[in-house]
N, CA, C and O atoms as a DFTB+ gen file, in Angstrom:
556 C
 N C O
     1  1     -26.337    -187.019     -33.322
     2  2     -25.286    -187.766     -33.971
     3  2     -25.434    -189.239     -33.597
     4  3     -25.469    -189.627     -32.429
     5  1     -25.540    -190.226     -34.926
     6  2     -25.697    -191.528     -34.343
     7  2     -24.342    -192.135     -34.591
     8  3     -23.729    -191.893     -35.631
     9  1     -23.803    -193.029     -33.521
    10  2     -22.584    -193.385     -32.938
    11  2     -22.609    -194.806     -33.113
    12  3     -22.866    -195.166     -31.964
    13  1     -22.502    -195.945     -33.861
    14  2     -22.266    -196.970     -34.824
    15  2     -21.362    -197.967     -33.450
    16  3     -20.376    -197.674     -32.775
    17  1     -22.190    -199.127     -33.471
    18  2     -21.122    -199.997     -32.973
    19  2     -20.490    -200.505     -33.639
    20  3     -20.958    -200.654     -34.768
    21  1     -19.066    -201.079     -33.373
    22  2     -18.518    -201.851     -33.739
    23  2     -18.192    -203.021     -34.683
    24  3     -18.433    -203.786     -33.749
    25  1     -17.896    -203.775     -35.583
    26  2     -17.992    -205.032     -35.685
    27  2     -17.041    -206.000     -34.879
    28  3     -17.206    -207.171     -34.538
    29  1     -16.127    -205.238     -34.711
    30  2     -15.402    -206.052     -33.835
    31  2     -15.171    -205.685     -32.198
    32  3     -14.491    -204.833     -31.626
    33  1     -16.226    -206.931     -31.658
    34  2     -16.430    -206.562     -30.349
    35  2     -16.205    -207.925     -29.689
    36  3     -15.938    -208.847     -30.460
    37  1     -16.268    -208.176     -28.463
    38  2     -16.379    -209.528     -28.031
    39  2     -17.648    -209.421     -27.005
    40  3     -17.846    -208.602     -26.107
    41  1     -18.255    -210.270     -27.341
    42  2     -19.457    -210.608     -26.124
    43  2     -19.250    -210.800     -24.720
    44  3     -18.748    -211.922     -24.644
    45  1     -19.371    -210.274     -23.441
    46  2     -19.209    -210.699     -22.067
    47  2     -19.750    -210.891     -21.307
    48  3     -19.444    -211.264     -20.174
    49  1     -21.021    -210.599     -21.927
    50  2     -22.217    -210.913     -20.651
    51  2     -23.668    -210.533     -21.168
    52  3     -23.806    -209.416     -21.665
    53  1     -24.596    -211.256     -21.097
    54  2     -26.073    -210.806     -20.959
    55  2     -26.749    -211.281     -20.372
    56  3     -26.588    -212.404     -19.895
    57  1     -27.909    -210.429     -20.193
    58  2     -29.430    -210.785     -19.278
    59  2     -30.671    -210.181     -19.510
    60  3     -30.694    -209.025     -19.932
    61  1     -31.543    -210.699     -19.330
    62  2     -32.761    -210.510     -19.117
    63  2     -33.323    -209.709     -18.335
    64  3     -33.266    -210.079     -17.162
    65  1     -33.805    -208.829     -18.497
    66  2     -34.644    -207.522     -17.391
    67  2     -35.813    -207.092     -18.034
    68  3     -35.935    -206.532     -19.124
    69  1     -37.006    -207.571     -16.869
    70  2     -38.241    -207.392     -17.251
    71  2     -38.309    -205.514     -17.541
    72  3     -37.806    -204.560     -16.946
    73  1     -39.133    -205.636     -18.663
    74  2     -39.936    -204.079     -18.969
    75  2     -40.541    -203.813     -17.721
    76  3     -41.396    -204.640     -17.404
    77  1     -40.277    -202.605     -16.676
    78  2     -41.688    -202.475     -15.666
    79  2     -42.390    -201.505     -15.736
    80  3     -41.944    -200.358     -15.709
    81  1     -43.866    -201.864     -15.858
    82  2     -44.729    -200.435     -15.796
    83  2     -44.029    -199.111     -15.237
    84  3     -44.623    -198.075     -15.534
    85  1     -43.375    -199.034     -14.810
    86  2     -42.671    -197.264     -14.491
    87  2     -41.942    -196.940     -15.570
    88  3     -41.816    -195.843     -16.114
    89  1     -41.291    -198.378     -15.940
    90  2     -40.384    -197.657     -17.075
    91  2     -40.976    -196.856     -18.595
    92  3     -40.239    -196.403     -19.471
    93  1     -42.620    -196.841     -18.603
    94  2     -42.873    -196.348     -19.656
    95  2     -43.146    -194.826     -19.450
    96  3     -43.190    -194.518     -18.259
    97  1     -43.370    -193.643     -20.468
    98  2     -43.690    -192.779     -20.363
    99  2     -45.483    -192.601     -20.674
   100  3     -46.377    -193.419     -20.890
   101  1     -45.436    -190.996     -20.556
   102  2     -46.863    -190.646     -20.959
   103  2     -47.158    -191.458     -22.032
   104  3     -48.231    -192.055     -21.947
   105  1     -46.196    -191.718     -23.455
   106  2     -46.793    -191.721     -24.675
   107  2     -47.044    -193.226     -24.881
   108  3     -47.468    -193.726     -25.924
   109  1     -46.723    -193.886     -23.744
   110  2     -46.926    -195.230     -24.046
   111  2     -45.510    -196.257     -24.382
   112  3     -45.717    -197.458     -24.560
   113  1     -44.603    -195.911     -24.430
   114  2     -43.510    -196.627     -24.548
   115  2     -42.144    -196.518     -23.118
   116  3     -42.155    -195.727     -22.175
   117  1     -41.259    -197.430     -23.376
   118  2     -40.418    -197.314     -22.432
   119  2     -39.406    -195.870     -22.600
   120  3     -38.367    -195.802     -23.257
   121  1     -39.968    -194.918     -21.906
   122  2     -38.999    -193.562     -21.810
   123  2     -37.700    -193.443     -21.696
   124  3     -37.264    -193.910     -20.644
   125  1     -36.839    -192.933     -22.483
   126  2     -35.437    -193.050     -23.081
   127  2     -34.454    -192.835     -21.729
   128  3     -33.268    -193.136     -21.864
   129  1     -34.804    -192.447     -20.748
   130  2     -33.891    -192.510     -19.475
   131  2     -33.405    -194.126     -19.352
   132  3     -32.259    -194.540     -19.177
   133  1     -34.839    -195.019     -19.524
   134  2     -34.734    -196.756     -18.346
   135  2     -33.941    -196.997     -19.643
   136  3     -32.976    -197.627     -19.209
   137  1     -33.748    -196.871     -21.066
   138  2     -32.419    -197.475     -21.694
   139  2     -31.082    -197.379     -21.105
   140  3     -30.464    -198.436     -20.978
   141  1     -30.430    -196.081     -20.651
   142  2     -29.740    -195.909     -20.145
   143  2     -29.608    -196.661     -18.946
   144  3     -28.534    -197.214     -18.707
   145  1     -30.910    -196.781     -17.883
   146  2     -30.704    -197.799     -16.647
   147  2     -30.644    -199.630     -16.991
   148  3     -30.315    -200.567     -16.264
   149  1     -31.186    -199.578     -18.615
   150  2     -30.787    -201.165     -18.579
   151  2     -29.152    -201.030     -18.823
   152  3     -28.376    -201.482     -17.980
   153  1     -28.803    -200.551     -19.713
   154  2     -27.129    -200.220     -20.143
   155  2     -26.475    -200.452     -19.216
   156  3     -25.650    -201.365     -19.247
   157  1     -26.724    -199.467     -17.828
   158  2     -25.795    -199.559     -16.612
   159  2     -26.045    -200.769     -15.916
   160  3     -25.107    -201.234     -15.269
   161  1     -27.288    -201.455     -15.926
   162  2     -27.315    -202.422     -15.239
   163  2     -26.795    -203.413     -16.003
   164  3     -25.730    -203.737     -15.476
   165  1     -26.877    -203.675     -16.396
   166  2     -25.745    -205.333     -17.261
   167  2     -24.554    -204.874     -17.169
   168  3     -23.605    -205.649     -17.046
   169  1     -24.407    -203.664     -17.208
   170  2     -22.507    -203.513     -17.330
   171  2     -22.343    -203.605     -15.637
   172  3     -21.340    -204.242     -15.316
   173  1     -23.245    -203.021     -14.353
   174  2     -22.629    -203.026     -13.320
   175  2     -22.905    -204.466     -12.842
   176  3     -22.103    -204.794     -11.967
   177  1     -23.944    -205.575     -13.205
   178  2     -23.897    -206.909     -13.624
   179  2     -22.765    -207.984     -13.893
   180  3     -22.554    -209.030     -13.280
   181  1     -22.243    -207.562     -14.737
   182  2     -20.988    -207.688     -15.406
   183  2     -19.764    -208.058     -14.749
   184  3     -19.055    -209.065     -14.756
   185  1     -19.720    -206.581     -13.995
   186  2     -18.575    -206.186     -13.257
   187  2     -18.232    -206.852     -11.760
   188  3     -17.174    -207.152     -11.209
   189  1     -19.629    -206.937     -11.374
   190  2     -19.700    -207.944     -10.157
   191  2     -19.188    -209.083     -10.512
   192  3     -18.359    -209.675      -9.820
   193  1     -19.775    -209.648     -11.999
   194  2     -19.991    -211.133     -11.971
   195  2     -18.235    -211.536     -12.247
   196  3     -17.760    -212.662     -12.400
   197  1     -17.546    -210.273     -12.244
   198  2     -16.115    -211.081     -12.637
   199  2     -15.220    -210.468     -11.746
   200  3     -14.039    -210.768     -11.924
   201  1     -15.559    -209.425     -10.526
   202  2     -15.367    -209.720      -9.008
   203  2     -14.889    -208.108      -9.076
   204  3     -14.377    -207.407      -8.203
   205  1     -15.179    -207.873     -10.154
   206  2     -14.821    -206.272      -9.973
   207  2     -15.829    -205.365      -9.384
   208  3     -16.508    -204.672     -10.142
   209  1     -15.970    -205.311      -8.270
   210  2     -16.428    -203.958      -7.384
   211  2     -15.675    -203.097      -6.920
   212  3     -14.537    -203.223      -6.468
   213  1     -16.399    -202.079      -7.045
   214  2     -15.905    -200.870      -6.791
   215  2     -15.337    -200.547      -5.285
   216  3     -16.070    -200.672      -4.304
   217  1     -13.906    -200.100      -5.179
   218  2     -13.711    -200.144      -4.109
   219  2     -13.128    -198.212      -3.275
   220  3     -12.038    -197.669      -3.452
   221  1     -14.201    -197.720      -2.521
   222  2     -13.591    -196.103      -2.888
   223  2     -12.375    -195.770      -2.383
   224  3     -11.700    -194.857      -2.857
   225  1     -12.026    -196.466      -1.419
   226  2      -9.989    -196.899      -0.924
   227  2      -9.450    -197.144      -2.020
   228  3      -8.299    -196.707      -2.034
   229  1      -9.723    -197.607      -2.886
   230  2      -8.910    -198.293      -3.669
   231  2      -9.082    -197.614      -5.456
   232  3      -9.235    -196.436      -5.777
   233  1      -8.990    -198.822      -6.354
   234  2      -9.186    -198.337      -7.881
   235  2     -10.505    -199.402      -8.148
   236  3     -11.029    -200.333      -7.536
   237  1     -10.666    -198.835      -9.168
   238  2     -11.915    -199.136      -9.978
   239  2     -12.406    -198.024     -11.640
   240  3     -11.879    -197.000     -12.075
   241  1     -13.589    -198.831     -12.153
   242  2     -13.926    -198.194     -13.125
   243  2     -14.898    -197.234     -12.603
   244  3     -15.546    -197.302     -11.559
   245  1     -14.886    -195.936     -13.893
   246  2     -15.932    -194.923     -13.809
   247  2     -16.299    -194.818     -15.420
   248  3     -15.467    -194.738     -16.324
   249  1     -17.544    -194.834     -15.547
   250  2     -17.939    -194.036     -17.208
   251  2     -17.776    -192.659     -17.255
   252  3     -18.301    -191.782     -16.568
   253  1     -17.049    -192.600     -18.077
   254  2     -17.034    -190.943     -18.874
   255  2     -17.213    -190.512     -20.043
   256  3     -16.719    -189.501     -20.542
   257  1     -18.364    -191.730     -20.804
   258  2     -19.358    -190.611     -21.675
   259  2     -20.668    -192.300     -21.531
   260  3     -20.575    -193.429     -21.049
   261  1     -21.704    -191.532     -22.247
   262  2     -21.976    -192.693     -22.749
   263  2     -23.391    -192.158     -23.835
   264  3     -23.859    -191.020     -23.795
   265  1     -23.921    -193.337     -24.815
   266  2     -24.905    -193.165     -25.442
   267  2     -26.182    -194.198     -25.949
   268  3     -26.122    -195.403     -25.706
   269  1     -26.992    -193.773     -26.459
   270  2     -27.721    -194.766     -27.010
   271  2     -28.315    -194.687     -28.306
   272  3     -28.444    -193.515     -28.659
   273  1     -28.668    -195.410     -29.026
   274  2     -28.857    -195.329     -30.309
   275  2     -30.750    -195.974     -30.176
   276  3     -30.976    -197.078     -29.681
   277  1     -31.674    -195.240     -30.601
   278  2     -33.273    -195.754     -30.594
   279  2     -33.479    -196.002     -31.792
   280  3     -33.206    -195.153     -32.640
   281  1     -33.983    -197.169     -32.119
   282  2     -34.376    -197.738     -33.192
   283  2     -36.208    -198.098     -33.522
   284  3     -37.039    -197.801     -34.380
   285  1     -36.133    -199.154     -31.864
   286  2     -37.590    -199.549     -32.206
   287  2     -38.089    -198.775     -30.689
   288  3     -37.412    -198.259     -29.800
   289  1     -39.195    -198.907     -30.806
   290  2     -39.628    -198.944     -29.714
   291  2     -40.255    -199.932     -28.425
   292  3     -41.364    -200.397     -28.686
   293  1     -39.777    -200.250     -27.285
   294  2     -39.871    -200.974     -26.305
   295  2     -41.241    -200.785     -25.443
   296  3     -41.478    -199.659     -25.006
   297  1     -41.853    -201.501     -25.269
   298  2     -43.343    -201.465     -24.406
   299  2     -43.595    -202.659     -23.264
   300  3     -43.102    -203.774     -23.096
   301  1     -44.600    -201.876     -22.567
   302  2     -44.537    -202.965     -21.405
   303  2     -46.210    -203.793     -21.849
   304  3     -47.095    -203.191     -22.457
   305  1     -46.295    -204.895     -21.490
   306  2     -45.431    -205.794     -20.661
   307  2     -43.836    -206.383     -21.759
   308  3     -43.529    -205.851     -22.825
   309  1     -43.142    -207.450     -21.162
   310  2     -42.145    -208.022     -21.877
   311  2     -40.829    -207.720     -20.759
   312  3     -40.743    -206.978     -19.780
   313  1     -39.927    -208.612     -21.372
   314  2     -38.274    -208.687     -21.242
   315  2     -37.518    -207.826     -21.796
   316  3     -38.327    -207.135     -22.416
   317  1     -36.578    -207.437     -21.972
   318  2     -35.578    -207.065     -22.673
   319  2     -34.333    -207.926     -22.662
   320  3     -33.930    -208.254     -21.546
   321  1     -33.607    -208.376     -23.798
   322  2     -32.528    -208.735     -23.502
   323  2     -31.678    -208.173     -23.884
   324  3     -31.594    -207.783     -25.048
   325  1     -30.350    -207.882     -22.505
   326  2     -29.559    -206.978     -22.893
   327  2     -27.935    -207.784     -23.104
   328  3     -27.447    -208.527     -22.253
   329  1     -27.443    -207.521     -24.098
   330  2     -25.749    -208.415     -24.746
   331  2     -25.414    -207.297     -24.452
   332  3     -26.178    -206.394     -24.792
   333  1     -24.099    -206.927     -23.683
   334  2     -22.775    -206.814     -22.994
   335  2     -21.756    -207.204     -23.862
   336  3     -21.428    -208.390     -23.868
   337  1     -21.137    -206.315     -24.680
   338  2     -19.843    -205.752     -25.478
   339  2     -19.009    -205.245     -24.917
   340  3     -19.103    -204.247     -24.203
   341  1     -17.373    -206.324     -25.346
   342  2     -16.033    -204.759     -24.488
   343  2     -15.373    -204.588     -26.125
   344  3     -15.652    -205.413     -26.995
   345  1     -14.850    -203.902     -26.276
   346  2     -13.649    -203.720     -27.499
   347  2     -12.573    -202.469     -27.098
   348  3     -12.674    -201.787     -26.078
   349  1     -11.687    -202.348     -27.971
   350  2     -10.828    -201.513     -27.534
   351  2     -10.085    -200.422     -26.746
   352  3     -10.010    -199.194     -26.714
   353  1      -9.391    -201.882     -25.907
   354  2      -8.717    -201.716     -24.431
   355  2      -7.727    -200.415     -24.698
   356  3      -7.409    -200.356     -25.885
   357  1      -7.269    -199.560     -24.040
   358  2      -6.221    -198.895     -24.191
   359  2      -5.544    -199.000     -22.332
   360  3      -5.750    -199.767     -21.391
   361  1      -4.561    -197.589     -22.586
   362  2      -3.450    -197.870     -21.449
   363  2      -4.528    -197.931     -20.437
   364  3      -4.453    -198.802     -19.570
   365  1      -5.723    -196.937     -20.451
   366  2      -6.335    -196.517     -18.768
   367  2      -8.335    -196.870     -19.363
   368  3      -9.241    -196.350     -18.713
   369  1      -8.573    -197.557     -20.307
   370  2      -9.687    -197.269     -20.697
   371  2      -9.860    -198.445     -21.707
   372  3      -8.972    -198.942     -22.400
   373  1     -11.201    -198.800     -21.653
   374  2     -11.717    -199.620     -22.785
   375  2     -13.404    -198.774     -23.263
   376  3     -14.043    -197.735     -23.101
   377  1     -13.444    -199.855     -23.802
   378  2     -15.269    -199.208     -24.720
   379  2     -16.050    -201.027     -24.177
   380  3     -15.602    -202.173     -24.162
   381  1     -17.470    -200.343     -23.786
   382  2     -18.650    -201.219     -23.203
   383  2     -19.482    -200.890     -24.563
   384  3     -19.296    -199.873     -25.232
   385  1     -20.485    -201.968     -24.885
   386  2     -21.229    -201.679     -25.954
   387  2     -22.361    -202.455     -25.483
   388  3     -22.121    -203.404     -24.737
   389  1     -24.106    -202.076     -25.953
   390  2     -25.060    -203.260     -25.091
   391  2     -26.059    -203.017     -26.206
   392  3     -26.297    -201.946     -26.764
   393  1     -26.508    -204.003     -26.391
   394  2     -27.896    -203.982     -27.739
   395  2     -29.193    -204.661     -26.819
   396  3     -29.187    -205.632     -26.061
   397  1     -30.045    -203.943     -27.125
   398  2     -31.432    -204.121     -26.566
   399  2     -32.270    -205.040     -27.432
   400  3     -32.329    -204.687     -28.609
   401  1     -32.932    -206.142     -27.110
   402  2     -34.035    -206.700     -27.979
   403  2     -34.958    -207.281     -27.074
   404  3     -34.580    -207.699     -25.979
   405  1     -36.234    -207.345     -27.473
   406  2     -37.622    -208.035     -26.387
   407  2     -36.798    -209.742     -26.451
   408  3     -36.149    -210.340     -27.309
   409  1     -37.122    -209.960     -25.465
   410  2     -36.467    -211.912     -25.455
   411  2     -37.796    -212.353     -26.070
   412  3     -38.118    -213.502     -25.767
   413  1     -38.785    -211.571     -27.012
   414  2     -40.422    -212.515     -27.694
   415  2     -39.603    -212.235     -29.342
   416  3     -39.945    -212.813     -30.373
   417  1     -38.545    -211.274     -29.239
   418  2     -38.199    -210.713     -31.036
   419  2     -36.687    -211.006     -30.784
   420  3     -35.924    -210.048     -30.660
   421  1     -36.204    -212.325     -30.698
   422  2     -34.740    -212.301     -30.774
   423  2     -34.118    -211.900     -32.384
   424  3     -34.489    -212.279     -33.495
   425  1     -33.312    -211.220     -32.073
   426  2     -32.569    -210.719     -33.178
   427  2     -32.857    -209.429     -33.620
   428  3     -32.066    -208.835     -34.353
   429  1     -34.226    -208.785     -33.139
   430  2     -34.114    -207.298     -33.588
   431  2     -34.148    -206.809     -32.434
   432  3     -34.762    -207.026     -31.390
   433  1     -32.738    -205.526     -33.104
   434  2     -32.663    -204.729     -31.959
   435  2     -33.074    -203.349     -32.059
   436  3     -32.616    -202.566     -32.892
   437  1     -34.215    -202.982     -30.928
   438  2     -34.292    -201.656     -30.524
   439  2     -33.714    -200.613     -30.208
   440  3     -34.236    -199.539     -30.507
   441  1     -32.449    -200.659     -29.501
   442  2     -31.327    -200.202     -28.905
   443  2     -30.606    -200.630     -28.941
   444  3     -30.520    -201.851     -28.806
   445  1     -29.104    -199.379     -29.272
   446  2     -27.869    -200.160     -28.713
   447  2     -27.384    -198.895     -28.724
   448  3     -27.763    -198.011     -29.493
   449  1     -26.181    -198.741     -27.512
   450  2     -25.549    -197.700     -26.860
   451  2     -23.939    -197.912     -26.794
   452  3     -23.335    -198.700     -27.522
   453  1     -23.474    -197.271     -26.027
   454  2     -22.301    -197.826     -25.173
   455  2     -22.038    -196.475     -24.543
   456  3     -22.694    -195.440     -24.427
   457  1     -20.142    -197.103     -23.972
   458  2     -20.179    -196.115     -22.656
   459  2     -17.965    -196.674     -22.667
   460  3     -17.475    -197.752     -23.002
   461  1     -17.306    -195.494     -22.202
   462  2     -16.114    -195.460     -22.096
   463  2     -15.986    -195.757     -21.045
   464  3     -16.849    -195.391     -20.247
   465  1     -14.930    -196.497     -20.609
   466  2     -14.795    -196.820     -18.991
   467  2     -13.365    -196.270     -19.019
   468  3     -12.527    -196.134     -19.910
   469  1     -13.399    -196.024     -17.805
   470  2     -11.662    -195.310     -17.555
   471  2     -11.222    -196.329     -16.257
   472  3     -12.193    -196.926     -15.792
   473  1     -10.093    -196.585     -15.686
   474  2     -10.083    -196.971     -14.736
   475  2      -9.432    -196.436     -13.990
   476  3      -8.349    -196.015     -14.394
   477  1      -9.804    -196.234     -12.633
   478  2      -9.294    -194.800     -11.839
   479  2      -8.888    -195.560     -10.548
   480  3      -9.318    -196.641     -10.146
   481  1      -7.750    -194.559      -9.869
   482  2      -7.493    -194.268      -8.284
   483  2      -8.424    -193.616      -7.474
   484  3      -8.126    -192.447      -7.229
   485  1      -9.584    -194.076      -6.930
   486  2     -10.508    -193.105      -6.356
   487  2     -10.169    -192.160      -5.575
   488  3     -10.677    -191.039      -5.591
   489  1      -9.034    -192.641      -4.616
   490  2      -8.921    -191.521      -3.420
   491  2      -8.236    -190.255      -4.417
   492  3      -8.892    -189.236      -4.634
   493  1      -6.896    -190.439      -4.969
   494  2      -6.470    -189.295      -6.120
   495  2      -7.199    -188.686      -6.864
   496  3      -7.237    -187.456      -6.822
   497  1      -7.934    -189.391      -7.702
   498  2      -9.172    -189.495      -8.934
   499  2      -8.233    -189.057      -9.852
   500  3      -8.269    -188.003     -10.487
   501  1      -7.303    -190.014      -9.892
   502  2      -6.427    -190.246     -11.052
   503  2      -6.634    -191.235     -11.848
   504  3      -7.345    -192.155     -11.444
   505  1      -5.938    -191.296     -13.461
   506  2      -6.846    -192.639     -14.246
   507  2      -5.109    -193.380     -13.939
   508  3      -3.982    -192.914     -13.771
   509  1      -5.674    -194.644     -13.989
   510  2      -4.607    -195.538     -13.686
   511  2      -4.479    -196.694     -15.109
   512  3      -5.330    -196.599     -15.994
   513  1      -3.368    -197.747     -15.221
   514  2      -3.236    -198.366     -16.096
   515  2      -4.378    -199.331     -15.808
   516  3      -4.771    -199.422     -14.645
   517  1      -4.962    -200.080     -16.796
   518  2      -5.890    -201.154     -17.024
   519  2      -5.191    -202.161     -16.065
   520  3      -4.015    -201.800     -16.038
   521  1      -5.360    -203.328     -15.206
   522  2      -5.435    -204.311     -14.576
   523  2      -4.810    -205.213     -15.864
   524  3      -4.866    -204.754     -17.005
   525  1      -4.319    -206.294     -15.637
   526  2      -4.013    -207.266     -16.721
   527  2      -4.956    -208.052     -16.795
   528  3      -5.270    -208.470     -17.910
   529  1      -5.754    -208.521     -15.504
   530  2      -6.502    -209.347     -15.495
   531  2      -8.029    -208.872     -16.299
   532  3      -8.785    -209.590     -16.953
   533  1      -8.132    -207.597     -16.020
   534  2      -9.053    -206.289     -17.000
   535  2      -9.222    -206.705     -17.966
   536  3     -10.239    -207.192     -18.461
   537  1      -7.557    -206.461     -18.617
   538  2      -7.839    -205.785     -20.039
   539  2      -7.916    -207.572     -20.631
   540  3      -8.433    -207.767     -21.731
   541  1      -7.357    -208.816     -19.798
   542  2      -7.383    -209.669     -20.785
   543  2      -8.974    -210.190     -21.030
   544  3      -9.226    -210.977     -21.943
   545  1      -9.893    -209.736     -20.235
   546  2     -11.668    -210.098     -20.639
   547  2     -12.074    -208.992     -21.882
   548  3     -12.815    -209.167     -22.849
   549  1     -11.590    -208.241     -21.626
   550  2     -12.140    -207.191     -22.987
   551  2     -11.096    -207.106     -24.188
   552  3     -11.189    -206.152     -24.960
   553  1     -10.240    -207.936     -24.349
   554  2      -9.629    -208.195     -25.353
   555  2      -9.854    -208.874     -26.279
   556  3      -9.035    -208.963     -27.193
C-alpha cells in the first residue's frame, strides 16, 4: 500500500548524509533498511536541534508506525538530502514526513516516508498531551 504525503506540510529541518558503502546491498543499490535509518536520523536530528531529548524520567516522543515510499533508486558513492516534514498535530501526536533526493539531482525524489509520533510519559508509558511549545513547530 503506497501512503501519499501530504500537500500541506511545513518544512523543519534538513540535511545531508553521505551514501556509505555498507549502506548498499548485494544488488548494488542502497538496501531499503538505511532509508528507514536516514528517516530516523533527520527526525532524531531535528529533535535535538530544538532541545527535545529524550528524557526516560520524564516525557518525550516515541514512533508508532512508520513508512517509506521507493521510487528511484539510491547508489553509492553520493549524498542524500533528507527535508524533514511535521503536519497534523493532534491532542497526544503529530505526523513527521522526509523526502530523499541525491544533493547531485535536486528536486527528484527517490524516497519519501513518514512516521507518527506520540508523545509519552516514559516511566507510566502513557501518551500525554502535546507540549505547546511542540505542537507550535509542527503547526
Amino acid at each position: 500500500m503506497k501512503i501519499e504525503i501530504p500537500e500541506s506540510k511545513k518544512l523543519v529541518f534538513e540535511m545531508r548524509l553521505p551514501i556509505r558503502w555498507g549502506d548498499m546491498d548485494a544488488m548494488g543499490h542502497v538496501n531499503n533498511a538505511s532509508y528507514f535509518r536516514y528517516l530516523e536520523t533527520v527526525r532524531i536530528d531535528w529533535m535535538y536541534s530544538i532541545g527535545c531529548v529524550p528524557d526516560p524520567k520524564g516525557e518525550g516522543p516515541v514512533i508508532v508506525n512508520a513508512f517509506c515510499n521507493f521510487y528511484k533508486q539510491l547508489q553509492y558513492p553520493g549524498d542524500v538530502l533528507v527535508k524533514m516534514y511535521a503536519s497534523d498535530p493532534g491532542r497526544t501526536t503529530f505526523e513527521t514526513w522526509g523526502t530523499m533526493e541525491r544533493s547531485d539531482q535536486p528536486g527528484v525524489i527517490c524516497a519519501a516516508g513518514g512516521a507518527t509520533t506520540i508523545w509519552i510519559d516514559f516511566p507510566s508509558q502513557k501518551a500525554k498531551t502535546l507540549p505547546a511549545w511542540l505542537r507550535s513547530l509542527v503547526t
